[in-house]
C-alpha positions as CSV (number, residue, x, y, z in Angstrom):
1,X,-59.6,24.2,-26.6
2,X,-59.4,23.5,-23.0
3,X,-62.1,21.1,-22.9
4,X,-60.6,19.1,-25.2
5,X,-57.0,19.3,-23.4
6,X,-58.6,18.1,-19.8
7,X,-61.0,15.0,-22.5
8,X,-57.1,14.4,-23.6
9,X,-55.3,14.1,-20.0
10,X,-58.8,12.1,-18.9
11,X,-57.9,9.5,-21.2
12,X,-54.6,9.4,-21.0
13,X,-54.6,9.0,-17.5
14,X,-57.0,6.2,-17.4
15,X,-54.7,4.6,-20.4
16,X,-51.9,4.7,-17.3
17,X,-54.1,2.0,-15.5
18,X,-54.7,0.1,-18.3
19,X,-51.5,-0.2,-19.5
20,X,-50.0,-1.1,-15.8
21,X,-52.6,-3.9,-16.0
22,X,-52.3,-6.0,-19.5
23,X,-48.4,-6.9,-19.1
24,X,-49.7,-8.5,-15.7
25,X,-52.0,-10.0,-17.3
26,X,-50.0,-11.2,-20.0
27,X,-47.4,-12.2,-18.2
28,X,-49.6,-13.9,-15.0
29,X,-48.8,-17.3,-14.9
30,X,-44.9,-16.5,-15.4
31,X,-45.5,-14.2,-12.4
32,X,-47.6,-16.3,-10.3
33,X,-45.4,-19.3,-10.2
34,X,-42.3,-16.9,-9.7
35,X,-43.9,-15.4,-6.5
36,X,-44.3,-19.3,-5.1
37,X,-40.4,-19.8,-3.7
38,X,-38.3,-17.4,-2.7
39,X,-35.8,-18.3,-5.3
40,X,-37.8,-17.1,-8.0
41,X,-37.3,-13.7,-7.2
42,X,-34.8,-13.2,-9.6
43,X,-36.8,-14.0,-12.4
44,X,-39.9,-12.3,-10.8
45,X,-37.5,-8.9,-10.6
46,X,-36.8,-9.2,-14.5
47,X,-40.4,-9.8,-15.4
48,X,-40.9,-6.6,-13.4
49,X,-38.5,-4.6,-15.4
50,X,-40.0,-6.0,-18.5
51,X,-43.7,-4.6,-17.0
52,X,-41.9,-1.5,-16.6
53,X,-40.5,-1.0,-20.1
54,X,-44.0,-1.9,-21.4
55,X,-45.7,0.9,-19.3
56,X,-43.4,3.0,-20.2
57,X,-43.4,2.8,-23.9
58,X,-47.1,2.5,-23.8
59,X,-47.8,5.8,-21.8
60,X,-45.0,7.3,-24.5
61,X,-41.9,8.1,-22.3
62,X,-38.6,7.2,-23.5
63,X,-35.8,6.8,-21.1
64,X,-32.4,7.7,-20.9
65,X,-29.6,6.8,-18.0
66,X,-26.4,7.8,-17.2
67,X,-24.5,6.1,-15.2
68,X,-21.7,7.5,-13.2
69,X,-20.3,4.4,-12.5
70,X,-20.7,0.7,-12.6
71,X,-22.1,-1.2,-9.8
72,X,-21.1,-5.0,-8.6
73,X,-23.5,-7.5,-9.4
74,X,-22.8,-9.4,-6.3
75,X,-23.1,-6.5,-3.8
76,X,-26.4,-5.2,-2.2
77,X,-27.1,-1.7,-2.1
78,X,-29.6,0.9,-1.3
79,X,-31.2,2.8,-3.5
80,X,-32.4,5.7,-3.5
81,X,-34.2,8.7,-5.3
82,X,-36.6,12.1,-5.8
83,X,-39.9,11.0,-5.7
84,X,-42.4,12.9,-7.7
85,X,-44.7,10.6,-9.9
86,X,-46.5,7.1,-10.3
87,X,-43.5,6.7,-12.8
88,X,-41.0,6.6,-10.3
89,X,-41.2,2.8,-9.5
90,X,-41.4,2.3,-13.2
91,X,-38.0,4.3,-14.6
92,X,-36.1,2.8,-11.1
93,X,-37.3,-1.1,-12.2
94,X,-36.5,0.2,-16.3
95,X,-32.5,1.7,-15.1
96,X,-31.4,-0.7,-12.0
97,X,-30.0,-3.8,-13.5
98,X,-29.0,-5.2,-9.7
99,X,-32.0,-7.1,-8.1
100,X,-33.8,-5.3,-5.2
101,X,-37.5,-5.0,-3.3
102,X,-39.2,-2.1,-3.0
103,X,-39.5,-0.5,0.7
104,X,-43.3,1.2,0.4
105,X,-46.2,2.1,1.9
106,X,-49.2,-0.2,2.4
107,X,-51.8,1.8,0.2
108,X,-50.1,0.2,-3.0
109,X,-51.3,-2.9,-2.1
110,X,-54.9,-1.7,-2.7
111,X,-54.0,-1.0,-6.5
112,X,-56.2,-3.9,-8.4
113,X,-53.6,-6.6,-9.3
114,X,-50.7,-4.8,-9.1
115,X,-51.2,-4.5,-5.1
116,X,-51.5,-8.9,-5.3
117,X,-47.8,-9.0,-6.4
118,X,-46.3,-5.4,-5.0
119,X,-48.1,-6.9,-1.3
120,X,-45.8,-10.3,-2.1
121,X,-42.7,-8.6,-3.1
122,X,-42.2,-5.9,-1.2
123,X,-41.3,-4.7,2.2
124,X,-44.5,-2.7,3.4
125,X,-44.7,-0.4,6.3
126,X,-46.9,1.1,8.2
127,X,-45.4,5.0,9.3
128,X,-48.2,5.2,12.1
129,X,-47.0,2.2,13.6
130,X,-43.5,1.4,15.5
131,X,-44.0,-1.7,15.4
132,X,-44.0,-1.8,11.4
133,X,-41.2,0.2,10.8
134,X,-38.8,-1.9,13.2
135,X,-40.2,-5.2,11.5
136,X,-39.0,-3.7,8.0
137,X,-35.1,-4.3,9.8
138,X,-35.6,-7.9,9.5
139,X,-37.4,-8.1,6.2
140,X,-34.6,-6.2,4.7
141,X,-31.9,-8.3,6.9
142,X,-33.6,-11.5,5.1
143,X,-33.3,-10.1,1.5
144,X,-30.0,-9.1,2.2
145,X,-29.1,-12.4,2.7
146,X,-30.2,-13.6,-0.5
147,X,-27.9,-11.0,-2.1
148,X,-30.3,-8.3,-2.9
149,X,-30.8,-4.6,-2.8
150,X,-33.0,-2.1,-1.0
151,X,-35.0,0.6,-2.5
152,X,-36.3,3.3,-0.7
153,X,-37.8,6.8,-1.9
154,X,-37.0,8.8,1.5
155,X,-39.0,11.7,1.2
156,X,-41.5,9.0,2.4
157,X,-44.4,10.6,-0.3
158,X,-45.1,12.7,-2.6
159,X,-44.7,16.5,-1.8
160,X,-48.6,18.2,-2.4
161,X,-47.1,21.0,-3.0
162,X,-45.5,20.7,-6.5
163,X,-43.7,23.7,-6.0
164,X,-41.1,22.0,-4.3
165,X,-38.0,20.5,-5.4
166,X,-37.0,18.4,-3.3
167,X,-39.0,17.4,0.3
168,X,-37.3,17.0,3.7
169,X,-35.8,12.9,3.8
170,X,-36.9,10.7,6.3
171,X,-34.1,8.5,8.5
172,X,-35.6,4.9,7.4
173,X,-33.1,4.5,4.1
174,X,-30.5,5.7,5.9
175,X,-30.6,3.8,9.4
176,X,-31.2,0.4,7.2
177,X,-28.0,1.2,5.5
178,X,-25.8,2.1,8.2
179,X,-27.3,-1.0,10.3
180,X,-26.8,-3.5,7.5
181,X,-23.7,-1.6,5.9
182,X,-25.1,-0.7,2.6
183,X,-23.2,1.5,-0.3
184,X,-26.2,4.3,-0.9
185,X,-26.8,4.7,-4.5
186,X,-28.7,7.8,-5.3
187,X,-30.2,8.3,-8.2
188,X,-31.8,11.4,-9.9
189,X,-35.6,11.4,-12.0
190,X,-35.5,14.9,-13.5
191,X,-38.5,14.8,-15.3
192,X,-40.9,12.5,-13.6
193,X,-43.1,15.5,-12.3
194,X,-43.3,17.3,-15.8
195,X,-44.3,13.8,-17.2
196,X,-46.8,12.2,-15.2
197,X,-47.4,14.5,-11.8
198,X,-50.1,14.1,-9.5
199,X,-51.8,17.1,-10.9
200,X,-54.8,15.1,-12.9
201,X,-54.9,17.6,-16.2
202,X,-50.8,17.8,-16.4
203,X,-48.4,15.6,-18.2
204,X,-47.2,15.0,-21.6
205,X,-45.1,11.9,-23.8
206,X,-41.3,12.5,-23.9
207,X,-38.0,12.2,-22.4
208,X,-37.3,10.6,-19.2
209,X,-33.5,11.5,-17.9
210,X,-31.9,9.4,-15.0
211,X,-29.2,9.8,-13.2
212,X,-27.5,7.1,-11.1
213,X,-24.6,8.9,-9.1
214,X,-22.0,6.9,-7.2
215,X,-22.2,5.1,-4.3
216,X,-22.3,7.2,-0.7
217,X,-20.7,4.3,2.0
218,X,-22.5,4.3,5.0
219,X,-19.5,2.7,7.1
220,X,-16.6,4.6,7.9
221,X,-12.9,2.9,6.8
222,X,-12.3,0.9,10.3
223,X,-15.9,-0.5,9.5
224,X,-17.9,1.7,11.7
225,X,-21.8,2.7,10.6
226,X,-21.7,6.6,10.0
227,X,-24.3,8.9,11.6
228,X,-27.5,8.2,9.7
229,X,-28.2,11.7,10.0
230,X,-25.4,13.2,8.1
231,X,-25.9,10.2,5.7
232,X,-29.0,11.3,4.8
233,X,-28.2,15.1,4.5
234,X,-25.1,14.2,2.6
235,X,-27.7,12.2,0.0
236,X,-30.3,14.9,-0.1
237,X,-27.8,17.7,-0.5
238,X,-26.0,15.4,-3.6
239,X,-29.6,14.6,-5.4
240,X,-30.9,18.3,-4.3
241,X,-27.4,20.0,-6.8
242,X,-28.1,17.1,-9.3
243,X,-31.8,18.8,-10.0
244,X,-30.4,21.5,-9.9
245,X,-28.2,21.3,-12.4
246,X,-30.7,19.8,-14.2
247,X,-32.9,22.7,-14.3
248,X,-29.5,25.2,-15.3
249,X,-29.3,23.1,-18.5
250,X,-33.0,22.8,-19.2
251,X,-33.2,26.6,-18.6
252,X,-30.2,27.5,-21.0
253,X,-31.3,25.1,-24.0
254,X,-35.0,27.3,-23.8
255,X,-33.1,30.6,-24.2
C-alpha cells in the first residue's frame, strides 16, 4: 500500500511542473509581448493570476478568501504572508486583486520557463550580497511609481524543519515599507504545508483558506516611518495568532 502511495505523490508531483508549464505555453505570445513595455504589466499581472487559477485547479486545490477589509485600487501596498509551499506564489496571484511584483530569490529564475518571465517581472535579490539587497530599494521605488504593490514572503525561505509554524521574519518587507510608506497587508495561507509541502511523499487535493487581514501603517500620524523592527514583530505576532486560530478551529471540527 505504501508503494503505491509514494508511485501516487511521484506523479502528482511531477503533474505540479507540468501543469505550471502548459498555461505558459498557452498563453506565450500574450505573455511575451506583455513583458516588452513597461506598461503591459497590468495585463501581464492578470495573465498571471489566470496561470495561477489554472495550476491551481489542475493540481486540485480549491480556494477560499476572506477578506477583512477592502483595499484601494489606486494605493500600493506591501504584501505579505507565511511561506510554506510552491503554492504560495500561486494562492497570493489567485486572492490579490491589486497589481504587484514579486520580491524573490534568484534560484526561481532557474525554473524552465517560468524563471524567463518570473527573472523579467520580478525584483530578485541576492541575500549574500549587499549590494543586491540595497538595489531592490530602487527597483521597488520604480514600481511604486507606476502605482503598484510589493510582495514579500519575509521569513526569506522555507523553514526545513516543518515542525515549525511560523520562522523568525527578516527586516527587508518591512524597511521597504517604512522607507517608501507602504500600508502592510498581511495575509494568512493556512493550509499550504498540508497541501503541497516540501516533503516529496506528502500532500493531498482540497481546500485552500486565505486570509487577508487589514492593513498595518508603517508611518506614524505626523507622517513619520515607524521602527521597522517593531513593524515586523507586530506583523509576525498578528499572522503567528491568525494560524493559530486556525489550527483551534481545525482541531475542534476533528473532535
Amino acid at each position: 500500500m505504501k508503494s503505491i502511495k509514494k508511485i501516487l505523490w511521484s506523479v502528482w508531483r511531477v503533474w505540479f511542473y507540468i501543469v505550471m508549464l502548459i498555461p505558459i505555453l498557452v498563453m506565450l505570445p500574450f505573455l511575451v509581448a506583455s513583458i516588452l513595455t513597461v506598461s503591459g504589466y497590468p495585463y501581464f499581472f492578470k495573465m498571471s493570476r489566470v496561470w495561477a487559477k489554472c495550476v491551481l485547479f489542475g493540481m486540485g486545490f480549491y480556494y477560499k478568501v476572506e477578506k477583512v477589509q477592502k483595499l484601494d485600487r489606486k494605493k500600493s501596498y506591501m504584501f505579505v504572508a507565511n511561506h510554506t509551499s510552491m503554492t504560495d506564489i500561486m494562492l497570493m496571484l489567485a486572492v490579490v486583486d491589486n497589481p504587484f511584483v514579486f520580491v524573490g530569490k534568484m534560484s526561481l529564475a532557474k525554473i524552465p520557463l517560468f524563471g524567463f518571465f518570473y527573472k523579467r517581472t520580478s525584483i530578485l535579490v541576492d541575500r549574500s550580497s549587499s549590494k543586491s539587497r540595497m538595489e531592490v530599494f530602487d527597483e521597488a521605488q520604480k514600481r511604486i511609481d507606476r502605482g503598484l504593490s510589493i510582495c514579500i514572503f519575509p521569513e526569506g525561505g522555507v523553514p526545513h524543519d516543518e515542525s515549525i509554524i511560523l520562522d523568525t521574519f527578516k527586516d527587508g518587507a518591512f524597511r521597504l515599507a517604512a522607507e517608501h510608506h507602504l500600508p502592510i497587508v498581511p495575509l494568512v495561507f493556512p493550509d499550504n504545508k498540508k497541501r503541497l509541502s516540501y516533503t516529496f511523499y506528502s500532500g493531498s487535493p482540497g481546500l485552500m483558506r486565505a486570509k487577508m487581514l487589514p492593513p498595518v501603517e508603517s508611518v506614524s500620524e505626523t507622517g513619520e516611518s515607524l521602527d521597522r523592527k517593531e513593524l515586523r514583530e507586530q506583523v509576525r505576532k498578528i499572522i503567528f495568532d491568525e494560524l493559530m486560530e486556525f489550527q483551534k478551529i481545525d482541531a475542534s471540527k476533528s473532535k
